[in-house]
C-alpha positions as CSV (number, residue, x, y, z in Angstrom):
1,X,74.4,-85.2,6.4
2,X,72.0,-84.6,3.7
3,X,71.2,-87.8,3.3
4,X,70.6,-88.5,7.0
5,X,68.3,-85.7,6.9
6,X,66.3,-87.1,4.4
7,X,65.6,-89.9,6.4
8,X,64.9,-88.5,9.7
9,X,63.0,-85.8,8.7
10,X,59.8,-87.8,7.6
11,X,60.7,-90.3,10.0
12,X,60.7,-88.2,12.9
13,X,57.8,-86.1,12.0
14,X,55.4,-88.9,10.8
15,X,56.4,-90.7,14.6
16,X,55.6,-87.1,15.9
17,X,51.9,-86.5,14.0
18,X,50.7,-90.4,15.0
19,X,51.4,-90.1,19.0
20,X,50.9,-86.2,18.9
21,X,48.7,-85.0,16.0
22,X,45.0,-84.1,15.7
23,X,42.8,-82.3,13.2
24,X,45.8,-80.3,12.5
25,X,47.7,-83.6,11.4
26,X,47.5,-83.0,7.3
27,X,48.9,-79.5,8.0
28,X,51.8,-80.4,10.0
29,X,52.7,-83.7,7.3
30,X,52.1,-80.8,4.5
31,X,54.5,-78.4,6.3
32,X,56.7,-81.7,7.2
33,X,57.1,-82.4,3.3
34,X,57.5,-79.2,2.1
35,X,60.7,-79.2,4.5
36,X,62.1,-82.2,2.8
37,X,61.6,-80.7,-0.4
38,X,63.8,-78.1,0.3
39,X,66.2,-80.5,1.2
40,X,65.8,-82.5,-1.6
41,X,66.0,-79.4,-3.7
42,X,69.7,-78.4,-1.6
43,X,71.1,-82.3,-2.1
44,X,70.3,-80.9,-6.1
45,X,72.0,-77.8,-5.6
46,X,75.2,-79.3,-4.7
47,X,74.9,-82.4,-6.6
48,X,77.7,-82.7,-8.7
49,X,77.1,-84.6,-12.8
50,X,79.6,-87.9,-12.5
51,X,79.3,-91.1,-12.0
52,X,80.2,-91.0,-8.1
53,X,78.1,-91.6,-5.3
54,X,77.6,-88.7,-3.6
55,X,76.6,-87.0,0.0
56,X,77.8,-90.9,1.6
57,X,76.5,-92.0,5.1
58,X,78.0,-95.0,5.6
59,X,78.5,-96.8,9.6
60,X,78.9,-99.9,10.9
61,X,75.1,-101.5,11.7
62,X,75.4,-105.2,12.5
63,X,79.8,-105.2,12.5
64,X,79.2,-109.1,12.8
65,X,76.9,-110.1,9.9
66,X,78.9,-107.3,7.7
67,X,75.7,-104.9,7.5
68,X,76.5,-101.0,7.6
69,X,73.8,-98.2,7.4
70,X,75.6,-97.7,4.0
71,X,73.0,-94.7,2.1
72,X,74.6,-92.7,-1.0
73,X,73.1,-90.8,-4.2
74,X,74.2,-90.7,-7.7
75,X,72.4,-89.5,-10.9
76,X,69.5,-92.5,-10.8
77,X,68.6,-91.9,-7.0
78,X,68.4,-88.4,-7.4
79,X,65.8,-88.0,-9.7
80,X,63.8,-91.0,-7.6
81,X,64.5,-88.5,-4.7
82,X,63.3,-85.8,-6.3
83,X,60.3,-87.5,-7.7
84,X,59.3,-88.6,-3.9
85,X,59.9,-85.2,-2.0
86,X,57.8,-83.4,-5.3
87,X,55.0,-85.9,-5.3
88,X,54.6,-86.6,-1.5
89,X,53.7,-82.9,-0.4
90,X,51.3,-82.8,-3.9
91,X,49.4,-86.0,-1.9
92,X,48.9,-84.8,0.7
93,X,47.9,-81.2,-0.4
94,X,45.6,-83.2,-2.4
95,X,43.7,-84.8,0.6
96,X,43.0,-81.7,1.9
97,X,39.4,-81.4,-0.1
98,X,39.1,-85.1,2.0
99,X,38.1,-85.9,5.9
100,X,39.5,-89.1,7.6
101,X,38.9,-90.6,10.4
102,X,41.9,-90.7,12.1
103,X,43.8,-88.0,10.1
104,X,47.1,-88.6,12.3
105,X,47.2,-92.2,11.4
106,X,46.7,-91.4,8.0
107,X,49.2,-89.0,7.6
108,X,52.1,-90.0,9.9
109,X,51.6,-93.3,7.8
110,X,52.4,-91.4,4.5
111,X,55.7,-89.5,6.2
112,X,57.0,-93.5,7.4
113,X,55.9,-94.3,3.7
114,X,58.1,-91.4,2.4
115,X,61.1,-92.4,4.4
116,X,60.8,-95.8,3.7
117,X,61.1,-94.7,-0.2
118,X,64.1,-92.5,0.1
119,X,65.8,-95.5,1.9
120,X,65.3,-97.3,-1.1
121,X,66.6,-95.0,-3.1
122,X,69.6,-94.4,-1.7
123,X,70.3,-97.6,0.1
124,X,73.9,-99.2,-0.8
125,X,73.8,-102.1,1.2
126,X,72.0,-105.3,0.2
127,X,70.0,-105.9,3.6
128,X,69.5,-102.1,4.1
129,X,67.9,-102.0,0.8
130,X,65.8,-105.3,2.0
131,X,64.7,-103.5,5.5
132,X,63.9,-100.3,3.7
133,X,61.9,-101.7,0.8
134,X,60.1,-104.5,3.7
135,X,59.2,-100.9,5.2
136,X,57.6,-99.3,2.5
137,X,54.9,-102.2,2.7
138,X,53.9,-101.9,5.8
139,X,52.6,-97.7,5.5
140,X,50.8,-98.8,2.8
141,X,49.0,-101.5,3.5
142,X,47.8,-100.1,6.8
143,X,46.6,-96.8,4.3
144,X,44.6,-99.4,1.9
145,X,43.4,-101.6,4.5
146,X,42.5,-98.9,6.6
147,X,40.9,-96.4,4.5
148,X,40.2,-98.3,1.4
149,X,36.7,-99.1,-0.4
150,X,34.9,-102.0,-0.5
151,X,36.2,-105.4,-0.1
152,X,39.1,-103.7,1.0
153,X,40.4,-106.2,3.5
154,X,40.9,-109.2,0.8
155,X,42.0,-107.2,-1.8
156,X,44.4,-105.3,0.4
157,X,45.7,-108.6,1.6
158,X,46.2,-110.1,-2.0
159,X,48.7,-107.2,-2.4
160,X,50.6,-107.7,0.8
161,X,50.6,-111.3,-0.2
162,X,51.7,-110.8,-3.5
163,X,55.0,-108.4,-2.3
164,X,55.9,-110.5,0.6
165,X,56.1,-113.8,-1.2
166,X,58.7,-111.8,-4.0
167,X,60.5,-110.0,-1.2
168,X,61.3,-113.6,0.5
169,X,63.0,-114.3,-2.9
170,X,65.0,-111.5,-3.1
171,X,66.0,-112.3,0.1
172,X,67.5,-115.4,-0.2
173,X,68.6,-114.3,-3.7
174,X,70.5,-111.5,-1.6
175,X,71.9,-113.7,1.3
176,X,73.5,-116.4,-1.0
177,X,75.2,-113.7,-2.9
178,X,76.5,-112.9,0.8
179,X,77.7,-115.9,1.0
180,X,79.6,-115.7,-2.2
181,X,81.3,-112.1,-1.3
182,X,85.3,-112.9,-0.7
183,X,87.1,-112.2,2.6
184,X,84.8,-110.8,5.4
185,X,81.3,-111.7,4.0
186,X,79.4,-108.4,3.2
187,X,76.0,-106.6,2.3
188,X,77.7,-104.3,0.5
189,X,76.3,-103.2,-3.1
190,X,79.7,-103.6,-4.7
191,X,80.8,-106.7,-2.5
192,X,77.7,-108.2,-4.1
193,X,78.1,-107.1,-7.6
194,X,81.3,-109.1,-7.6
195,X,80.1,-111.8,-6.0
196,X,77.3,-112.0,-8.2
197,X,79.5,-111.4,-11.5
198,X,82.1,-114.3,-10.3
199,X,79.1,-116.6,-10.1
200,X,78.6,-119.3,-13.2
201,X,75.9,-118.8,-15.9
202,X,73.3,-121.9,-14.4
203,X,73.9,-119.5,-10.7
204,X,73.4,-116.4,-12.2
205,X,70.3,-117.9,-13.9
206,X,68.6,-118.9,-10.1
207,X,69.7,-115.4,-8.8
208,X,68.1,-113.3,-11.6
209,X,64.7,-115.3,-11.3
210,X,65.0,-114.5,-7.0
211,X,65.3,-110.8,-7.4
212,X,63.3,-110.4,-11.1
213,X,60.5,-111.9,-8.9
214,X,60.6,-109.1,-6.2
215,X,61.1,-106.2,-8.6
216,X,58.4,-107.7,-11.3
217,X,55.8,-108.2,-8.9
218,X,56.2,-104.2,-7.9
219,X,56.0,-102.8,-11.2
220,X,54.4,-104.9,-12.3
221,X,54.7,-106.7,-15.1
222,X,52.8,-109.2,-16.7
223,X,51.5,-111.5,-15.7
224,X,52.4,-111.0,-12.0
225,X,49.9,-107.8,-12.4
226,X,46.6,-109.1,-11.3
227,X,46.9,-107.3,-7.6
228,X,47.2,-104.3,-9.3
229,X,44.1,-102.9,-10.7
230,X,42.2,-104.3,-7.8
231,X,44.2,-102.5,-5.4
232,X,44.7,-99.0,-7.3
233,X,40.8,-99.0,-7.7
234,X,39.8,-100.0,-3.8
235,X,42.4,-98.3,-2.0
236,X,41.7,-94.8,-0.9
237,X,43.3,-91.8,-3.6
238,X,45.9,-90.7,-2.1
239,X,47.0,-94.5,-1.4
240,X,47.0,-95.3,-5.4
241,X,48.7,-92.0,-5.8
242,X,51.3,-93.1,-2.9
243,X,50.9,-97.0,-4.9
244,X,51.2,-95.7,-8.9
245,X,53.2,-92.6,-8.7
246,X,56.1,-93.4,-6.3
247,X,56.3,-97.1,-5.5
248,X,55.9,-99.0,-8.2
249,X,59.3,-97.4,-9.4
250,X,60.8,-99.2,-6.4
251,X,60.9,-102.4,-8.9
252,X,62.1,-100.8,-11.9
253,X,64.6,-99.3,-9.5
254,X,65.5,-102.0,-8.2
255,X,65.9,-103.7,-11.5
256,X,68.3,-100.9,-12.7
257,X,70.6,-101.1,-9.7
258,X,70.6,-104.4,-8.3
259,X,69.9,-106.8,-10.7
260,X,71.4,-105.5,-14.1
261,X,74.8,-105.1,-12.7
262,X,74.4,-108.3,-10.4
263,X,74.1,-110.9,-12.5
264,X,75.0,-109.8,-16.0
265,X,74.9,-112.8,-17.9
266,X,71.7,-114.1,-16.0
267,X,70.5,-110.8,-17.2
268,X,71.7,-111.5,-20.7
269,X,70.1,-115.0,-20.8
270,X,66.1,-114.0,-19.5
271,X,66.6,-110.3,-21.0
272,X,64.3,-110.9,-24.2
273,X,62.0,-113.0,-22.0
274,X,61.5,-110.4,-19.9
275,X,61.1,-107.8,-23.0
276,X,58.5,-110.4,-24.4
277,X,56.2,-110.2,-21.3
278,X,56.5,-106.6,-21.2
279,X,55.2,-106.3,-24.4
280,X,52.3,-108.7,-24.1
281,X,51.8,-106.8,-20.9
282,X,51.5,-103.6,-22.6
283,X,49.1,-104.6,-25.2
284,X,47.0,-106.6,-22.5
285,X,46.6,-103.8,-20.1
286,X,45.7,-101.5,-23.0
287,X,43.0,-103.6,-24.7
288,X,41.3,-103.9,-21.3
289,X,41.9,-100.1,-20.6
290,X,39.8,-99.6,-23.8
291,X,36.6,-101.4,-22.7
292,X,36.6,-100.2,-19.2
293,X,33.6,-98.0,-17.9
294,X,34.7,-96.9,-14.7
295,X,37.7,-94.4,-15.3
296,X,39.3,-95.5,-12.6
297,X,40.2,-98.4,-13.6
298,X,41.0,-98.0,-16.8
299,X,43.9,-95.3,-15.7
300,X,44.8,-98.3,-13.4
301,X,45.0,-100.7,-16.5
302,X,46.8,-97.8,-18.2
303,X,49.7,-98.0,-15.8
304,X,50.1,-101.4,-16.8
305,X,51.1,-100.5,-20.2
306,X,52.9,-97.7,-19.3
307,X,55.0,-99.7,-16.4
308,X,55.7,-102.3,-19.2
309,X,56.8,-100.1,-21.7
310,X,59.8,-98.7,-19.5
311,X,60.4,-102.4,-18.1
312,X,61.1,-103.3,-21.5
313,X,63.2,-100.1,-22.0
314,X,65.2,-101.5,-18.8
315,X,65.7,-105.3,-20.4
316,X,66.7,-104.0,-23.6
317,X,70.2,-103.4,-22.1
318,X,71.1,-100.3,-24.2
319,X,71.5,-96.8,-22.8
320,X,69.1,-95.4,-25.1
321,X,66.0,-97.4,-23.6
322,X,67.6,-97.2,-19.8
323,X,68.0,-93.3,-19.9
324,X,64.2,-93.6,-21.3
325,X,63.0,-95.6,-18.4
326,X,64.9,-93.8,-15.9
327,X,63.2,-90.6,-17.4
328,X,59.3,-91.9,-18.3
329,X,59.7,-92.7,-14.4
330,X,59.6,-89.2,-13.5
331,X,57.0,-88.5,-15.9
332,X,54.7,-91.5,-15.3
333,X,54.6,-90.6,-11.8
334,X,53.5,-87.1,-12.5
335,X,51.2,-87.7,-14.8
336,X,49.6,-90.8,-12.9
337,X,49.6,-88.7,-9.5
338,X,47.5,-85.8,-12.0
339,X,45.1,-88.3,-13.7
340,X,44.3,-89.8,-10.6
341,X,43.6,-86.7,-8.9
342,X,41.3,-85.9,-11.5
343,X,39.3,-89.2,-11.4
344,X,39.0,-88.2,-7.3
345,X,37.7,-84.4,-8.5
346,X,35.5,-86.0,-10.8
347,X,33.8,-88.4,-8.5
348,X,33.8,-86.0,-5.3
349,X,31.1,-83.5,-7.9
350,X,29.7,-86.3,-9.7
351,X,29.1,-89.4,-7.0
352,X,30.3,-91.5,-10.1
353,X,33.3,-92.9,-11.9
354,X,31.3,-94.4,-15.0
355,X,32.0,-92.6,-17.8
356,X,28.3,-93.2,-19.5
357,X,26.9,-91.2,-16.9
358,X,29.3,-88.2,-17.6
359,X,29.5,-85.8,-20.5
360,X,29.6,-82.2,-21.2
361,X,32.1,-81.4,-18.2
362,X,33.6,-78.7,-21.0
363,X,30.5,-76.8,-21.2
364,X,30.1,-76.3,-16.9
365,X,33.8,-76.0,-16.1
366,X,36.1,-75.3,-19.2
367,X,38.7,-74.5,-16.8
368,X,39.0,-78.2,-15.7
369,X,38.6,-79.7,-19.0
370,X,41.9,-77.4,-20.2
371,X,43.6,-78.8,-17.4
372,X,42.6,-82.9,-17.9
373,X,43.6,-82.2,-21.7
374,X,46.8,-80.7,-21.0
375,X,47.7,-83.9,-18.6
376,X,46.0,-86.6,-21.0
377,X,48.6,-85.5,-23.3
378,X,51.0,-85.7,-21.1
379,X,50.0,-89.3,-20.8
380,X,49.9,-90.0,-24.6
381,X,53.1,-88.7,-25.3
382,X,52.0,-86.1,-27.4
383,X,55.6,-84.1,-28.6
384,X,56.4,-81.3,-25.9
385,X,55.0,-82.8,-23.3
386,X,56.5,-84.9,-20.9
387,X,55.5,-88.3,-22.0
388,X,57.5,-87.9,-25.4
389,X,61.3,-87.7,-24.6
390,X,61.4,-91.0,-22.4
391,X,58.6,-92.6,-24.8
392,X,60.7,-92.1,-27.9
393,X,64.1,-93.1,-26.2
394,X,62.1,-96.3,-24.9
395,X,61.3,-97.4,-28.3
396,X,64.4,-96.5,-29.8
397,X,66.3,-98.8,-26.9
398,X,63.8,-101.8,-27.7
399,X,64.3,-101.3,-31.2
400,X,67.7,-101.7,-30.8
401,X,67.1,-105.0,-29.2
402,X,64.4,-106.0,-31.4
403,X,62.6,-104.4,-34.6
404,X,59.9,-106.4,-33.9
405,X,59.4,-106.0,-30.3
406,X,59.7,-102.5,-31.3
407,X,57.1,-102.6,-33.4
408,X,54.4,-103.9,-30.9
409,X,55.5,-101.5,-28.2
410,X,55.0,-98.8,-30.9
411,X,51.2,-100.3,-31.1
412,X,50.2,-99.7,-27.5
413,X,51.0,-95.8,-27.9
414,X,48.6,-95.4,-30.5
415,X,46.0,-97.5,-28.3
416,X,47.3,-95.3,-24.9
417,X,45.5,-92.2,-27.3
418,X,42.9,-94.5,-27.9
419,X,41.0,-95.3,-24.4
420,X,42.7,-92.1,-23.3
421,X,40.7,-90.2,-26.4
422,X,37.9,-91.5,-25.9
423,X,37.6,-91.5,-21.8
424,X,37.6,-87.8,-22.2
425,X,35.8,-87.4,-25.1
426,X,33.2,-89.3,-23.0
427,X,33.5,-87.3,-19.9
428,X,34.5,-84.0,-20.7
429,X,32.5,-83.7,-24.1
430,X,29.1,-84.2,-25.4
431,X,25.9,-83.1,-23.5
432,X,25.8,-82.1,-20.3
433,X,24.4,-85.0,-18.0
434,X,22.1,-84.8,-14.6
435,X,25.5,-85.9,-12.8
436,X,27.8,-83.1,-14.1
437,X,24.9,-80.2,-14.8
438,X,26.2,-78.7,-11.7
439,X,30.5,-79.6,-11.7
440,X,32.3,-77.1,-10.4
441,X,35.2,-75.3,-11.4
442,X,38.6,-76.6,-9.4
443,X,39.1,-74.7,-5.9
444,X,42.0,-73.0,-4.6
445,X,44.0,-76.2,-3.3
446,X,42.8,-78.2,-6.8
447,X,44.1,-75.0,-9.0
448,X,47.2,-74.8,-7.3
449,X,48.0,-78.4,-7.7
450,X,46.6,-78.7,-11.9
451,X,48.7,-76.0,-12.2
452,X,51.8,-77.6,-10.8
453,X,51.2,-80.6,-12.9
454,X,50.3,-78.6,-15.7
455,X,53.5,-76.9,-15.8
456,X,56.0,-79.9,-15.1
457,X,54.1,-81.4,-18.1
458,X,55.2,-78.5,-20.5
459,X,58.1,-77.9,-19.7
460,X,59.9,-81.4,-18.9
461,X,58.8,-81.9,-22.8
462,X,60.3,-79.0,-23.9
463,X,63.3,-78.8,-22.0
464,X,64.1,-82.8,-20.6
465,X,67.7,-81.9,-21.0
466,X,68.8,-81.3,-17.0
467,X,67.3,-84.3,-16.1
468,X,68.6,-86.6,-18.5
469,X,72.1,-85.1,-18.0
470,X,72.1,-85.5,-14.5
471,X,71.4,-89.4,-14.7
472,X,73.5,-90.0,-17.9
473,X,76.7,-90.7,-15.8
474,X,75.4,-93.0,-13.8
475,X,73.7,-94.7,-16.2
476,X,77.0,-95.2,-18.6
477,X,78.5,-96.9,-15.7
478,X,76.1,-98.9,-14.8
479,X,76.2,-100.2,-18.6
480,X,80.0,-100.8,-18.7
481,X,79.0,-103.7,-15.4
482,X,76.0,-105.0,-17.7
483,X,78.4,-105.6,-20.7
């Protein structure tokens, strides 16, 4: 029931704002969000730590074909969960400093977005997962294209190109293993894992490469990036909030739950390869962080690395670097959703995002700065904050794998405190400039928010513990089909 709840909810009230909603349209999504977070937060309550699937909604769809609307949580799609229902009401709280034309488009299209994400998540049947993660597209694209900055409309359409292209292989990928499944051909997610384990090694090679595609692509991961830093840049904040903090972890979800167990020894066979471009992505994305002027951007580029890192985590096959990555997902997205919502403060008081003509923010509003440094660090992985527990089990899953690979991951997190370091030594330090003489301390909505970020920061570095426990189960099982 919770489960089905979880669905409607944003469903219903995102159909209800766009036909129904005015000026009062961000408050109603706001209130709408809120109310699945308390949901989300109940499903935690009574979420028991195994292995199992848990709160199970599973009917008969398309009898015929063998599709059921077959939705189900364990450890893994918890946490996603509650990383969507914590972030999405944070988004749009953030907008609220923000008029746009059309505010019920805007924000019904973030409830459908939100729905579309918790299918996902919870989705345990192959062309369910398929519809779901089709629908999460289409929100956001409409957002970007919508709402976006200049030369919106081609780089908006790169993206959609991009993800449809990789969701057509996944789903032929997905329909040939349907093919395979014995007896009554089905969708369903364990039909398919053993279809997809029976399946020889040359097989098993094609299918990996049809769903790696999809799920690379989302992350993504070098060098399938290059509609990525375009498209965080032009598209409108609370879109690359929606884009970096929550969706991109559709693809290394995806990769953790439907191509890992799938095809195990095509898996096996690509799983270095994948770890190699990874790495190269990381160090890429980090030199080109470093150089960038417009801070934007480089938080953009930073993602990159970042993504990469817990890709590589995910391909080193180990529990150690898949606990990591399941973790650093959680903390990426907060951290991202807080860094970009401090490049959007920043350029609301200063008209700019280029660094050079910052400085001296700690001087005006010191009560900002705390907040940006407390985040940054987040970001860099400094110990106690949330960026250290799932950065060290990364490393030590890759290093497992491979001491060397290991060793060039370990590079890109002292160049992450690098361009990190030195974008707010440039736009927080120094002497105060003409653009930020007059930068104003955060307001009510902004404080409430820093401080939320602030907090999960802190305290998911001191105490990681719950969350890793809850996904630990899970996770051991999902090894036992990888091996």
């Amino acid at each position: 029931m919770l489960t089905a709840i979880l669905i409607a909810l944003p469903f219903l009230a995102g159909l209800l704002i766009i036909t129904t909603g005015g000026e009062q349209s961000k408050r109603i999504a706001l209130g709408a969000a809120l109310a699945e977070l308390v949901v989300a937060g109940i499903m935690l309550a009574q979420f028991q730590i195994n292995a199992e699937s848990q709160f199970v909604l599973n009917y008969p769809w398309i009898p015929s074909l063998g599709i059921n609307f077959h939705l189900a949580v364990d450890g893994i799609s918890m946490l996603m969960i509650l990383l969507t229902t914590v972030l999405t009401p944070l988004i749009i709280y953030s907008s609220f400093g923000h008029h746009y034309s059309k505010p019920q488009n805007f924000y019904g299209l973030i409830l459908l977005m939100q729905m579309a994400l918790i299918g996902v998540f919870t989705a345990l049947d192959g062309f369910l997962f398929y519809i779901f993660w089709e629908l999460a597209l289409i929100p956001i694209y409409f957002i970007c294209l919508l709402w976006g900055g200049e030369n919106r409309a081609k780089i908006t359409f790169k993206f959609f190109l991009y993800t449809m292209v990789g969701s057509l292989f996944m789903l032929v990928a997905l329909i040939y293993l349907f093919q395979q499944t014995t007896g009554t051909h089905s969708f369903d997610i364990n039909a398919l894992y053993a279809a997809g384990q029976a399946l020889d090694i040359n097989t098993q090679r094609t299918i990996f490469w049809g769903l790696f595609l999809a799920f690379a692509i989302k992350m993504p991961i070098f060098p399938l990036h290059t509609w990525q830093p375009d498209t965080y840049v032009v598209a409108p904040t609370q879109g690359t909030m929606l884009l970096s903090g929550i969706m991109l972890k559709m693809g290394i979800y995806g990769a953790i739950r439907w191509l890992l167990p799938m095809v195990p020894e095509g898996v096996a066979a690509y799983s270095h390869l994948v770890m190699m471009l990874a790495i190269i992505g990381i160090i890429y994305a980090s030199l080109i962080a470093w150089v960038q002027t417009d801070i934007k951007r480089l938080i953009a580029y930073s993602s990159i690395a970042h993504v990469g890192l817990i890709a590589a985590g995910v391909f080193s096959l180990n529990e150690q670097g898949i606990s990591g990555a399941v973790f650093q997902m959680l903390s990426h997205g907060i951290n991202v959703f807080a860094l970009f919502f401090i490049v959007d403060m920043i350029e609301q008081r200063t008209k700019t995002r280029l660094m050079g003509n910052l400085g001296g923010v700690r001087t005006v509003a010191p009560k900002f700065a705390t907040f940006f440094m407390v985040i940054m660090m987040g970001s860099v992985a400094l110990p106690l904050t949330n960026g250290f527990p799932g950065e060290f089990l990364l490393l030590n899953g890759v290093y497992q794998a491979s001491g060397m690979y290991a060793l060039f991951a370990g590079i890109t997190i002292i160049l992450g405190a690098v361009y990190m370091l030195n974008a707010y030594q440039k736009s927080m330090l120094g002497e105060v400039s003409a653009a930020t003489e007059n930068f104003e301390e955060p307001k009510a909505h902004e404080t409430h928010i820093l401080w939320i970020c602030a907090i999960l920061v802190i305290v998911m570095g001191v105490y990681p513990k719950p969350l890793f426990s809850i996904a630990e189960p899970a996770i051991q099982q999902l090894l036992t089909m990888v091996k």
